[in-house]
C-alpha positions in Angstrom: 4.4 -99.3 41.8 4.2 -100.5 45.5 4.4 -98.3 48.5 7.9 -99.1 49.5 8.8 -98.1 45.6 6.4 -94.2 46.7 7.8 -94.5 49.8 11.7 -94.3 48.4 10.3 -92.3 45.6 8.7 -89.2 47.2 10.4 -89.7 50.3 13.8 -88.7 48.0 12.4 -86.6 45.8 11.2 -83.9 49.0 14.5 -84.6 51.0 16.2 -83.6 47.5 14.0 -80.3 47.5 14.8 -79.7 51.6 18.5 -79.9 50.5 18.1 -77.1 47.9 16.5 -74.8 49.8 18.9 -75.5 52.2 21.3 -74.9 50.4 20.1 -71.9 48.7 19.5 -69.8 52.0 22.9 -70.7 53.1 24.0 -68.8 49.7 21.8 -66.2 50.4 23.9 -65.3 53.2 27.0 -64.5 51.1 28.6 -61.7 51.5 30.4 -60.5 48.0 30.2 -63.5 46.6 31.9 -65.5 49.4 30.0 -68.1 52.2 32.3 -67.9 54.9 31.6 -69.8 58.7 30.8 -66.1 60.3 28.2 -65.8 57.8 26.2 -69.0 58.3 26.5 -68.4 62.9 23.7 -67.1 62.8 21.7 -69.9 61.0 23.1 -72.4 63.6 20.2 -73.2 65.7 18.0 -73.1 62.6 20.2 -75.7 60.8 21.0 -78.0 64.0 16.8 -78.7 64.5 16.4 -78.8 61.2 19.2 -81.7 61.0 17.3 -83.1 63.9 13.8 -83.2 62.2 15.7 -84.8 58.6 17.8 -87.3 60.0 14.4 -89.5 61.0 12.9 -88.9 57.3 16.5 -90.0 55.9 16.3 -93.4 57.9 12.8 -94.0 56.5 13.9 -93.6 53.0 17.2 -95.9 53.9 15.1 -98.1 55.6 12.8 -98.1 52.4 15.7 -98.6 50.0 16.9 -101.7 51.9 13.9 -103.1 51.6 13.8 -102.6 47.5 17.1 -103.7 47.6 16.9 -107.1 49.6 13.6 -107.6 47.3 15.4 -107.0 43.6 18.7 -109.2 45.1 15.6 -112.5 46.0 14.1 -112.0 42.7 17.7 -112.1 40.6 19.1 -114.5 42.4 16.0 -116.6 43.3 15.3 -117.4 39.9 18.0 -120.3 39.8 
């Protein structure tokens, strides 16, 4: 395993655990049983630097699949 295959890897792996959490303190904020927009207000500013601070990780790991990508499509079709 090279370091763009980590890279893509773990790079997924903790956006995919950012996501759940995520996800589960916007449930958290339910109120019987339903997430409604008045709810989540107050997690706003929370959520909008947090989207900030992801958005540069997410381009990494695009950035890294690309670059798997582009190298599995040369070795397929360079083989001719």
């Amino acid at each position: 395993m090279d370091i763009w295959q980590k890279i893509f890897l773990y790079l997924g792996a903790g956006l995919g655990a950012v996501m759940l959490i995520v996800a589960m303190i916007a449930l958290g904020t339910a109120e019987n049983g339903q997430l409604s927009v008045e709810g989540l207000q107050h997690l706003s500013g929370q959520m909008t630097s947090l989207y900030e601070v992801v958005r540069w990780f997410v381009y990494l790991w695009l950035i890294s699949g690309i670059v798997l990508l582009v190298r599995f499509l040369m070795r397929v079709f360079g083989r001719r």
